[in-house]
The first five atom37 places (N, CA, C, CB, O) and aatype in JSON, in Angstrom:
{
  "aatype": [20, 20, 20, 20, 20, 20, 20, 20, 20, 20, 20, 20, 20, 20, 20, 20, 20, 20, 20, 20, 20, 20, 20, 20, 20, 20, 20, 20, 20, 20, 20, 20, 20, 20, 20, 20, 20, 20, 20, 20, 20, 20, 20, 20, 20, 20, 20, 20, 20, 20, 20, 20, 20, 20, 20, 20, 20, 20, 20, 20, 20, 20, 20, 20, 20, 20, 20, 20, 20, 20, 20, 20, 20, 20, 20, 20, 20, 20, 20, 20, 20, 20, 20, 20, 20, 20, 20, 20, 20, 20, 20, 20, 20, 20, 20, 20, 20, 20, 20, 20, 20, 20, 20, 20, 20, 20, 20, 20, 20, 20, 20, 20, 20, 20, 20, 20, 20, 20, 20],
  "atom_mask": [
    [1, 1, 1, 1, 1],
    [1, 1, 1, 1, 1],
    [1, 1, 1, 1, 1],
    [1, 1, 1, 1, 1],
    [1, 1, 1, 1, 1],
    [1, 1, 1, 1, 1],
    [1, 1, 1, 1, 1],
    [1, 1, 1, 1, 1],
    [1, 1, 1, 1, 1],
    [1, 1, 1, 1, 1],
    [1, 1, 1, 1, 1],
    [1, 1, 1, 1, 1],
    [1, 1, 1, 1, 1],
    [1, 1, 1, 1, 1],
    [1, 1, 1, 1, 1],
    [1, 1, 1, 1, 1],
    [1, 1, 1, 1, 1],
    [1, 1, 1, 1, 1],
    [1, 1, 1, 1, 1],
    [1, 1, 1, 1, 1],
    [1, 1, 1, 1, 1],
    [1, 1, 1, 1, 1],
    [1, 1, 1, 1, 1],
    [1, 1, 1, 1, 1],
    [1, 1, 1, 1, 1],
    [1, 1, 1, 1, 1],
    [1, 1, 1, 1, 1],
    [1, 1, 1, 1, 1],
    [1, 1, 1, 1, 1],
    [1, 1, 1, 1, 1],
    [1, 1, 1, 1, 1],
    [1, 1, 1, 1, 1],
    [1, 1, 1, 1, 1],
    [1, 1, 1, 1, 1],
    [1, 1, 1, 1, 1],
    [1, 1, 1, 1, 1],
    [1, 1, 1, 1, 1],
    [1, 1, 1, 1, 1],
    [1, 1, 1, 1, 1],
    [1, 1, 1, 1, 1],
    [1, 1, 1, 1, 1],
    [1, 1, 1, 1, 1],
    [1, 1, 1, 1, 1],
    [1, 1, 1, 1, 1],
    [1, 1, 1, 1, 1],
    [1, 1, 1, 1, 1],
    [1, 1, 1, 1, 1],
    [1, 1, 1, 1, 1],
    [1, 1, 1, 1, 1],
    [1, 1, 1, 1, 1],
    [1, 1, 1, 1, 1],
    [1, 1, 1, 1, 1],
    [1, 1, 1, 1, 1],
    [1, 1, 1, 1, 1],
    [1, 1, 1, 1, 1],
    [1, 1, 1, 1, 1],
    [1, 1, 1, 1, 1],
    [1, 1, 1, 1, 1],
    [1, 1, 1, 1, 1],
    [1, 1, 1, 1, 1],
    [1, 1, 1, 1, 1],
    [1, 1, 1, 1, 1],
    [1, 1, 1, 1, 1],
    [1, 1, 1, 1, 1],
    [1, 1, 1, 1, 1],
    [1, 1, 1, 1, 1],
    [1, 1, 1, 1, 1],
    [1, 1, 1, 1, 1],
    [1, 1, 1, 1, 1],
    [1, 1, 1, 1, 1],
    [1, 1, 1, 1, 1],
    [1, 1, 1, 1, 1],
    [1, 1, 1, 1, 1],
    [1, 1, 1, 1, 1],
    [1, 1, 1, 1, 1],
    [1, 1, 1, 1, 1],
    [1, 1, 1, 1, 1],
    [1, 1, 1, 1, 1],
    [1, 1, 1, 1, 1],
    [1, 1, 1, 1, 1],
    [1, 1, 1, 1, 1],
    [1, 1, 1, 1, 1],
    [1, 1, 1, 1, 1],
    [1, 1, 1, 1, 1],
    [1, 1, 1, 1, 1],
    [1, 1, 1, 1, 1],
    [1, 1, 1, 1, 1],
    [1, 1, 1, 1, 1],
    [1, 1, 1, 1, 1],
    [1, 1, 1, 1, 1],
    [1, 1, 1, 1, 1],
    [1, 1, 1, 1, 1],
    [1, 1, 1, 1, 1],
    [1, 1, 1, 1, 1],
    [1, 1, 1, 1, 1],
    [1, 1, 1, 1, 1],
    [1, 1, 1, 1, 1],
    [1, 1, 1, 1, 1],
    [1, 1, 1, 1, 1],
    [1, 1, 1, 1, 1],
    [1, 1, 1, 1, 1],
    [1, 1, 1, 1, 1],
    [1, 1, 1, 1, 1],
    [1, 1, 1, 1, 1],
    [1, 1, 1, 1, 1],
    [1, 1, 1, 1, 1],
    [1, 1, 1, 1, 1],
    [1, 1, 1, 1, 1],
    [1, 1, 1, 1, 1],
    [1, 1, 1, 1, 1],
    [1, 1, 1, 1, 1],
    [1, 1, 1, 1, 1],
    [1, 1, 1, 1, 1],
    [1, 1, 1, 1, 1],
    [1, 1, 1, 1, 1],
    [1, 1, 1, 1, 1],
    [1, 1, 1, 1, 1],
    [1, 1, 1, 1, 1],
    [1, 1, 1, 1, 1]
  ],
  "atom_positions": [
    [[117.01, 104.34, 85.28], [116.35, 105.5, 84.72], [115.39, 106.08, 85.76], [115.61, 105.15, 83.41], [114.56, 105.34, 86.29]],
    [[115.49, 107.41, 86.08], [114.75, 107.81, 86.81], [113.22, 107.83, 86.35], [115.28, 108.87, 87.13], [112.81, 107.92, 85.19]],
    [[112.47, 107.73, 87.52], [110.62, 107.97, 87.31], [110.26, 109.39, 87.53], [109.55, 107.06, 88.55], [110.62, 110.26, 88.33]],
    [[109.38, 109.32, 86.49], [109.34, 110.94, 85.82], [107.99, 111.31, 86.81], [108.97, 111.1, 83.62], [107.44, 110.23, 87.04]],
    [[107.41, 112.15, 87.32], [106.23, 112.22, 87.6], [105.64, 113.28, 86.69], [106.1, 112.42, 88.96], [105.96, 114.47, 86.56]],
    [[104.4, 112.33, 85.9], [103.73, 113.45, 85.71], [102.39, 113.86, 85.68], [104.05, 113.74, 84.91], [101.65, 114.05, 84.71]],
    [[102.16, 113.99, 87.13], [101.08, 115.19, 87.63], [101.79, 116.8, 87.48], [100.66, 114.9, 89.51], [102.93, 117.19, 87.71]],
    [[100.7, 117.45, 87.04], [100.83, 118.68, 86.65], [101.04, 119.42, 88.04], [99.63, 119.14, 85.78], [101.56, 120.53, 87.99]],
    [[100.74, 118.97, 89.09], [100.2, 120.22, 90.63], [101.1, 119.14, 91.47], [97.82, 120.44, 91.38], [100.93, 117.93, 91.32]],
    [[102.24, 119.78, 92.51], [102.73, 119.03, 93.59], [101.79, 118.62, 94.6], [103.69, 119.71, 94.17], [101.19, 119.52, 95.19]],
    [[101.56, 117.45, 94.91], [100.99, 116.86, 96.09], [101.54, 117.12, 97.99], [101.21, 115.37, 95.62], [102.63, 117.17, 98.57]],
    [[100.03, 117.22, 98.4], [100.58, 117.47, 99.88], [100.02, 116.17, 100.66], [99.97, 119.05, 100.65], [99.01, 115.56, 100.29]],
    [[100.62, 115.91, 101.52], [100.43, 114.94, 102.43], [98.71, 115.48, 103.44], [102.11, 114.88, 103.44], [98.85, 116.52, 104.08]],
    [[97.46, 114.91, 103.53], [96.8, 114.8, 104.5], [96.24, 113.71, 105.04], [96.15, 115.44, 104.38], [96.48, 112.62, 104.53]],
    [[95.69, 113.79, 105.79], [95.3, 112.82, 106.97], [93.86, 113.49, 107.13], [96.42, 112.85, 108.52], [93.88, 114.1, 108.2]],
    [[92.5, 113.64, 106.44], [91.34, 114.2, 106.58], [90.27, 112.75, 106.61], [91.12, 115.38, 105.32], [90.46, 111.98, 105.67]],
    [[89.22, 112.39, 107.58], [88.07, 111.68, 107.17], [87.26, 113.09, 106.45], [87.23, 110.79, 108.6], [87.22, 114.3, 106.7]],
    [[86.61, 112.12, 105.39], [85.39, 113.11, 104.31], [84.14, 112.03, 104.44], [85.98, 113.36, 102.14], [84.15, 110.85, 104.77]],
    [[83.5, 112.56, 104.21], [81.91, 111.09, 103.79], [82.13, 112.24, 101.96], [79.05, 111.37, 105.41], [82.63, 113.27, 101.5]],
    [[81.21, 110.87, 101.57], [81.06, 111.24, 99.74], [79.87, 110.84, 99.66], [82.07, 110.4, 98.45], [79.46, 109.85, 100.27]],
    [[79.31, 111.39, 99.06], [77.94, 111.05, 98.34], [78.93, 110.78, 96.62], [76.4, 112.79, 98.45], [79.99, 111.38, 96.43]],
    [[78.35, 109.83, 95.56], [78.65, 109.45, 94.7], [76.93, 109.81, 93.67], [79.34, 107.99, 95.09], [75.77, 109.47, 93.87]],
    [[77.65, 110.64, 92.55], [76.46, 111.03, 91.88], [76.29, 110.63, 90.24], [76.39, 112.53, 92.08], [77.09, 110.61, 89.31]],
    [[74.97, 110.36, 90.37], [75.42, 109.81, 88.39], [75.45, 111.4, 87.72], [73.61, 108.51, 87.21], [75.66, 112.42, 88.39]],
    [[75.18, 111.36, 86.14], [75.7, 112.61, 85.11], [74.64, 113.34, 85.17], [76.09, 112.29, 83.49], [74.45, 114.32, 84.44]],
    [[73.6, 112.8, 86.32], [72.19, 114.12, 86.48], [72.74, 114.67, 87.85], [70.09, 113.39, 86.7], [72.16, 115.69, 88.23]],
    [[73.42, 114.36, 88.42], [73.61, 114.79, 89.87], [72.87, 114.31, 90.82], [73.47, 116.01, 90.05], [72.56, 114.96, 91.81]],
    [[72.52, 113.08, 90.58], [70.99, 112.07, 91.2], [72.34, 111.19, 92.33], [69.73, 110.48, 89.36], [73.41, 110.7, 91.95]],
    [[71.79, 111.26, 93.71], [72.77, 110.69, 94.35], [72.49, 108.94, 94.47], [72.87, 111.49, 95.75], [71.44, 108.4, 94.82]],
    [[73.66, 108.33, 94.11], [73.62, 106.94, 93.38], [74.12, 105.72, 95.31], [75.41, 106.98, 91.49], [73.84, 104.63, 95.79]],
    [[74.85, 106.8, 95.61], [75.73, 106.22, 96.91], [76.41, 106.9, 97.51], [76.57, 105.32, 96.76], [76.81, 107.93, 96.97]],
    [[76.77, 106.6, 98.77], [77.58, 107.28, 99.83], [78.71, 106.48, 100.41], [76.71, 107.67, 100.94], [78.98, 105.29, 100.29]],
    [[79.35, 107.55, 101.13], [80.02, 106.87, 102.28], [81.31, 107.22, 103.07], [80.25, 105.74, 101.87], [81.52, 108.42, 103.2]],
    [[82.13, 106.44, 103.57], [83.03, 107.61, 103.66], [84.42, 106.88, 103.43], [82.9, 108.48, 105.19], [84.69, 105.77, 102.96]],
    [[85.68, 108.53, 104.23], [86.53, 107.88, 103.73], [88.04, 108.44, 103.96], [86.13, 107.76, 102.47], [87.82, 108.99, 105.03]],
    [[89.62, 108.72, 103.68], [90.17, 109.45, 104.15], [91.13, 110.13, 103.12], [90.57, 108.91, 105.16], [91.55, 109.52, 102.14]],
    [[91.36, 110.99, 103.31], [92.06, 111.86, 102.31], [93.28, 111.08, 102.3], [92.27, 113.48, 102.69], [93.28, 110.38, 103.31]],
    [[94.47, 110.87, 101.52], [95.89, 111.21, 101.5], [96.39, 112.18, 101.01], [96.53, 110.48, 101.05], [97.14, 112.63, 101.88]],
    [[96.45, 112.94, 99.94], [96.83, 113.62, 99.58], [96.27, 114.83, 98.82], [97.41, 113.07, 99.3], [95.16, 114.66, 98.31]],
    [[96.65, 115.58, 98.73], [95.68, 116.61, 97.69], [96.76, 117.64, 96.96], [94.37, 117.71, 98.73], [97.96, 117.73, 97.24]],
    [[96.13, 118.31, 96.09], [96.87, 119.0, 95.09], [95.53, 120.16, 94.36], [97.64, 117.66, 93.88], [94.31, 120.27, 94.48]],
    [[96.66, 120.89, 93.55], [95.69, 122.17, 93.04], [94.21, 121.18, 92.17], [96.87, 123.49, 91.56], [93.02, 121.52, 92.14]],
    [[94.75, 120.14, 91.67], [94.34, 119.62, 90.56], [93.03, 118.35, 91.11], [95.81, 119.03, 89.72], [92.11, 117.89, 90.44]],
    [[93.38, 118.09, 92.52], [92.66, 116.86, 92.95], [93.02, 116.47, 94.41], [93.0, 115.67, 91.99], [93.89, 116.98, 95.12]],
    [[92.1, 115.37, 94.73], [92.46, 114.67, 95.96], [92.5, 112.99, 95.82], [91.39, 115.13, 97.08], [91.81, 112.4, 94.99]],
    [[93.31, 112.38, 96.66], [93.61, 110.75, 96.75], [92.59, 110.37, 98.08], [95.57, 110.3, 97.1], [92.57, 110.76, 99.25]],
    [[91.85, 109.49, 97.38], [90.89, 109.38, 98.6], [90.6, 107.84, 98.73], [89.43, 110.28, 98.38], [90.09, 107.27, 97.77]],
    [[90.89, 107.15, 99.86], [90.94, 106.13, 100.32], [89.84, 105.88, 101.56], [92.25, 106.01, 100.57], [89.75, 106.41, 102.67]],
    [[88.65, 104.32, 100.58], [87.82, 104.22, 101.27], [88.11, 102.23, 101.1], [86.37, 105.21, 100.78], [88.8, 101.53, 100.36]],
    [[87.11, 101.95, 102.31], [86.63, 100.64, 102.86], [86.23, 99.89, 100.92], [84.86, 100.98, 104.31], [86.68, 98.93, 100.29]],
    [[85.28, 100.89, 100.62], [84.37, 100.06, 99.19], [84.8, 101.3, 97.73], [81.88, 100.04, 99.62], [85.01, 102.5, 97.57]],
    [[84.73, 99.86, 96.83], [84.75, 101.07, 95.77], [84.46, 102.41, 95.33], [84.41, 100.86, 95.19], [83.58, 102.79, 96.1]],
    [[84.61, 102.94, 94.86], [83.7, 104.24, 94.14], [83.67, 104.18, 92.72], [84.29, 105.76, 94.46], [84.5, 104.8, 92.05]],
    [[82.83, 103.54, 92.25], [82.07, 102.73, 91.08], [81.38, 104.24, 90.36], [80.64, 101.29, 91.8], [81.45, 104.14, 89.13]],
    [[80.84, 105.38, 90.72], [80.31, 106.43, 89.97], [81.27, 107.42, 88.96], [79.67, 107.22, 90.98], [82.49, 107.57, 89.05]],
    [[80.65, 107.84, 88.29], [81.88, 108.92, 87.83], [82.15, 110.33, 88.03], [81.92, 108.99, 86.61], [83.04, 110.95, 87.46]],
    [[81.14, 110.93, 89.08], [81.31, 112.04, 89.73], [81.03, 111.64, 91.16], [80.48, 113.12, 89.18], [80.54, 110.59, 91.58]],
    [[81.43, 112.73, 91.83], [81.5, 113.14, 93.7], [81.77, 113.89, 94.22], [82.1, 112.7, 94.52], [82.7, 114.67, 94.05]],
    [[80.63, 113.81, 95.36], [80.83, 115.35, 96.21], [81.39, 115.16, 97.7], [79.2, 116.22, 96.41], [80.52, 114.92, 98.54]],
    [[82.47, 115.21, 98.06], [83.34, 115.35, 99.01], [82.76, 116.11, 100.23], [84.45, 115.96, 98.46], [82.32, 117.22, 99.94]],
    [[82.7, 115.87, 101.15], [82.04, 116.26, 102.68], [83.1, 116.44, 103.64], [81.04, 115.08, 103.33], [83.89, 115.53, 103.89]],
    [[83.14, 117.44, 104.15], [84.05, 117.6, 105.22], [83.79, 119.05, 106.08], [85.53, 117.51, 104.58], [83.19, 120.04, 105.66]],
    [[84.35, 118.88, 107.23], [83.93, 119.22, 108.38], [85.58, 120.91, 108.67], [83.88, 117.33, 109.61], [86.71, 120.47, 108.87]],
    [[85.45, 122.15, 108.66], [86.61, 122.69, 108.94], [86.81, 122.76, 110.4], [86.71, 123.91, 108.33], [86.43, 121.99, 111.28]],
    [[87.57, 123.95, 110.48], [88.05, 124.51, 111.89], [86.69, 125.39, 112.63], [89.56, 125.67, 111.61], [86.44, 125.62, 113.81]],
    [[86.13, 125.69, 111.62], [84.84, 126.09, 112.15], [83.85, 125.54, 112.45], [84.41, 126.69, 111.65], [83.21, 125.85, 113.46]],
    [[83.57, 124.78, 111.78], [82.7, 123.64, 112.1], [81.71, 124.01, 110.9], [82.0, 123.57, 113.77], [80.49, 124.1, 110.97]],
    [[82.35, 124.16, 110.02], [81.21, 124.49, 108.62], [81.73, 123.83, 107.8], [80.97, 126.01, 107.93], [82.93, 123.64, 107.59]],
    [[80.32, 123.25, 107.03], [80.39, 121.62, 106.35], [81.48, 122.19, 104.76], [78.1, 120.76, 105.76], [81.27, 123.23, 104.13]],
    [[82.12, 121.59, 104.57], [82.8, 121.91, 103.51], [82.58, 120.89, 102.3], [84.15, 122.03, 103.92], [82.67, 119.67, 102.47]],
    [[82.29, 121.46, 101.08], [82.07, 120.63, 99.77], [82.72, 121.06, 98.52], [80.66, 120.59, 99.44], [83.07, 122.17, 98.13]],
    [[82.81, 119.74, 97.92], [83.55, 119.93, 97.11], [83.42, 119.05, 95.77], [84.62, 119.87, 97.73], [83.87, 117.96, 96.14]],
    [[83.09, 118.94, 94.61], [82.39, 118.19, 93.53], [83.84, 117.49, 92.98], [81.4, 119.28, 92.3], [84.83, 117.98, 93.53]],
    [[84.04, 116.71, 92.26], [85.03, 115.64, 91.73], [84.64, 114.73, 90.88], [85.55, 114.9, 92.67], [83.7, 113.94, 91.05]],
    [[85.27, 114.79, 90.02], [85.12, 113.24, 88.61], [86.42, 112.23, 89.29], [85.77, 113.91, 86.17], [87.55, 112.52, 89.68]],
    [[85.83, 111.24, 89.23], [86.58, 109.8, 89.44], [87.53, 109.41, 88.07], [85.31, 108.49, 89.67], [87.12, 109.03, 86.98]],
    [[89.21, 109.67, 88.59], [89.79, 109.55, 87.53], [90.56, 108.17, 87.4], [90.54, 110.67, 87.41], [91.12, 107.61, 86.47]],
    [[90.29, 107.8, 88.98], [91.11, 106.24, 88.8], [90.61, 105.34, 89.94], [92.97, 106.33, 88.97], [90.02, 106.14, 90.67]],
    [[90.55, 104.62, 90.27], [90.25, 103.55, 91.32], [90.91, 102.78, 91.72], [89.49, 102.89, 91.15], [91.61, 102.94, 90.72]],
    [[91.56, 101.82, 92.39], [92.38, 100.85, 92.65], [92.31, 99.97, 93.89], [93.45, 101.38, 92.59], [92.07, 100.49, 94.98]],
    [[92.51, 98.64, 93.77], [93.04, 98.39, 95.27], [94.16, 98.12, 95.89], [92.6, 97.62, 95.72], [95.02, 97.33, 95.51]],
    [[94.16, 98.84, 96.96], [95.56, 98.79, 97.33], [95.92, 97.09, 98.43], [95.82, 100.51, 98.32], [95.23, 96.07, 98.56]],
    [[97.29, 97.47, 99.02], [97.64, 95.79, 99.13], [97.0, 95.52, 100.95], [99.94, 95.39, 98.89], [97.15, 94.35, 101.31]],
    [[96.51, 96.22, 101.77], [95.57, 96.1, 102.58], [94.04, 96.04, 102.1], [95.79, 97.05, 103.39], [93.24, 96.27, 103.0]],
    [[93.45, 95.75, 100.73], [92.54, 95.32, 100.32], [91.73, 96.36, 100.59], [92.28, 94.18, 100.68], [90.59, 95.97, 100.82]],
    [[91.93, 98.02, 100.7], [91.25, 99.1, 100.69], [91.27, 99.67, 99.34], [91.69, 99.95, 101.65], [91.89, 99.24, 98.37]],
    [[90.43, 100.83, 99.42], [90.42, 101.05, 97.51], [90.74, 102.78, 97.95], [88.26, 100.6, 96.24], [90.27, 103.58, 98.76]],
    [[92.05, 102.79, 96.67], [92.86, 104.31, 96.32], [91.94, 104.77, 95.25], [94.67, 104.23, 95.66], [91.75, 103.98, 94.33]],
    [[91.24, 106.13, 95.22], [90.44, 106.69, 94.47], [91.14, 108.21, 93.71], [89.19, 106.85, 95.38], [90.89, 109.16, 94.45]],
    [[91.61, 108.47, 92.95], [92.24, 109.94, 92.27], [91.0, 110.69, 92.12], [93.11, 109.82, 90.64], [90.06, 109.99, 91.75]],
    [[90.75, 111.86, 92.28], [89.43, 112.55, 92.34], [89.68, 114.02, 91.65], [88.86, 112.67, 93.99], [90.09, 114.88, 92.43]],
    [[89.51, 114.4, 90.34], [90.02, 115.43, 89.7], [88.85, 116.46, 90.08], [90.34, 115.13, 88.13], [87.71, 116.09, 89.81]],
    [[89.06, 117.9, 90.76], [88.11, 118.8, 91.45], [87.79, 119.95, 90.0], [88.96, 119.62, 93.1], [88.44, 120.79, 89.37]],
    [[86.5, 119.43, 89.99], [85.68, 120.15, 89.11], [84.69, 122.17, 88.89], [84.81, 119.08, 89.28], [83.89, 122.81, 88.21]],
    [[85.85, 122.25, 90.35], [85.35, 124.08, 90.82], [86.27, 124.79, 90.05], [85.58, 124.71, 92.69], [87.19, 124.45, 89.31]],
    [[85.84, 125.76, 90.39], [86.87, 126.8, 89.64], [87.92, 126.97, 90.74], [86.14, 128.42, 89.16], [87.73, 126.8, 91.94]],
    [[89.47, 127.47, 89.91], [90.31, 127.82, 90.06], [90.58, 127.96, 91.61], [90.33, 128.68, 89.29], [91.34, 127.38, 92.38]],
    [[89.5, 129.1, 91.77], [89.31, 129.8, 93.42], [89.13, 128.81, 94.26], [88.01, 130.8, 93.73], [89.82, 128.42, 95.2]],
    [[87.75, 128.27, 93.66], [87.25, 127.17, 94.86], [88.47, 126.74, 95.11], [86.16, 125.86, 94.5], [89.14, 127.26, 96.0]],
    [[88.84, 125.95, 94.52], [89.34, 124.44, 94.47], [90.61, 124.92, 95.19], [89.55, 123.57, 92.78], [91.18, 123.96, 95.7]],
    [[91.45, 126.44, 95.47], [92.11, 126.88, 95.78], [91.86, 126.86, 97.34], [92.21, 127.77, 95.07], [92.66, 126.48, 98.19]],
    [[90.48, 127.39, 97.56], [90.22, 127.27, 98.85], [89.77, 125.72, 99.24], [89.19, 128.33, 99.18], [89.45, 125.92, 100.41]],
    [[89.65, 125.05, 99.13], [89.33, 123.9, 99.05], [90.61, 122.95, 99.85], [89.04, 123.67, 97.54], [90.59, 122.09, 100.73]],
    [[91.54, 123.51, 99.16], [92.74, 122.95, 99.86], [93.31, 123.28, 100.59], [93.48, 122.75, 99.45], [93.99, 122.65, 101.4]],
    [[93.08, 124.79, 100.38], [93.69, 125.41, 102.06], [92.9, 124.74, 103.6], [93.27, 127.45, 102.13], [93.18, 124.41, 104.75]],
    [[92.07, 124.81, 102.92], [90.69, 124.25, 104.42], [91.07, 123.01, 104.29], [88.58, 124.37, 104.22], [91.04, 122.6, 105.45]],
    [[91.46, 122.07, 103.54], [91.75, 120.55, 104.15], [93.27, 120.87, 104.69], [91.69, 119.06, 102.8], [93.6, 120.13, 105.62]],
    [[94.2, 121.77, 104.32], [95.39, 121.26, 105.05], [95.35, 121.85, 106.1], [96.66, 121.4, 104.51], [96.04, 121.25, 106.91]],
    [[94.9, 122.71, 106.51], [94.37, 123.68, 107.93], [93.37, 122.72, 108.86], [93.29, 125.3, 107.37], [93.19, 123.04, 110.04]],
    [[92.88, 121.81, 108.43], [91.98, 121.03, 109.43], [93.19, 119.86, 109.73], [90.27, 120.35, 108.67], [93.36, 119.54, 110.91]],
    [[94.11, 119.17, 108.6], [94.93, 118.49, 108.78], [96.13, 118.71, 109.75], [95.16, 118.33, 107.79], [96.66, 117.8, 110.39]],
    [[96.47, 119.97, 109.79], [97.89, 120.53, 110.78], [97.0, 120.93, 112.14], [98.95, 122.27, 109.98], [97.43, 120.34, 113.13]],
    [[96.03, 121.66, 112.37], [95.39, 121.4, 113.1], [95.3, 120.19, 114.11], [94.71, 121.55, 112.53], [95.8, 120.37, 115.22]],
    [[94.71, 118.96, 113.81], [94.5, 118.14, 113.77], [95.75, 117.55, 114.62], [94.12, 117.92, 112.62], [95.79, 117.45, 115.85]],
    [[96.7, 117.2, 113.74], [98.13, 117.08, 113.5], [98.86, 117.51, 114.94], [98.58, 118.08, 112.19], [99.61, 116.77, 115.58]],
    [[98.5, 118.78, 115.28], [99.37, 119.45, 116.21], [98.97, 119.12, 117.48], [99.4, 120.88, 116.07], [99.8, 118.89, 118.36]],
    [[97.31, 119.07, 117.75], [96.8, 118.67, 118.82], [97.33, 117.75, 119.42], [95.79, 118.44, 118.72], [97.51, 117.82, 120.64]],
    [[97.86, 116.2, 118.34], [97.42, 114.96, 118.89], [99.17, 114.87, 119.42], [96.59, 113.62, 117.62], [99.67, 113.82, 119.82]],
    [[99.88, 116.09, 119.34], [101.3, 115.97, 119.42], [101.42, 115.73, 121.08], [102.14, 117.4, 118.76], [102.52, 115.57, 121.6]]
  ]
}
């Protein structure tokens, strides 16, 4: 029987370091740190760090083609560890529509970027 996927938004492949600040339900920053994208979508990003992410919101840090700090707010929808004993984080993006639209254009544009240089 085939496996059904169901995420609502197709996923793209990136390769981004972010740092996170981790915030409690006042927006009081609880922890940091950093970490690397895999994937992202209209709906969210897969973010893979060294240590848990134990909070239930986060603000995503990253760096574009310009060199202007890019942010981005997120609720923690899943956690895991994966089998190199690093932890897979699902991060559902809490901007509007637009943002979160631009949001992803600027991570896959720093990613191909990136990408093309090291060719």
């Amino acid at each position: 029987m085939p496996k059904t996927d169901k995420r609502e938004y197709p996923r793209v492949e990136t390769r981004n370091v972010v740092s996170y600040v981790c915030l409690d339900k006042k927006g009081n920053e609880i922890g940091e740190g950093m970490g690397e994208t895999l994937n992202i979508s209209q709906g969210g990003i897969l973010l893979k760090s060294a240590h848990p992410i134990e909070s239930e919101f986060i603000l995503l840090l990253s760096i574009d083609l310009e060199n202007n700090m890019m942010e981005t707010k997120g609720k923690v929808a899943h956690s895991k560890k994966d089998k190199s004993g690093k932890y897979e984080t699902g991060i559902n993006f809490l901007g509007t529509h637009d943002e979160n639209i631009k949001t992803i254009k600027n991570f896959i544009k720093v990613y191909h970027s990136r990408k093309n240089k090291n060719r």
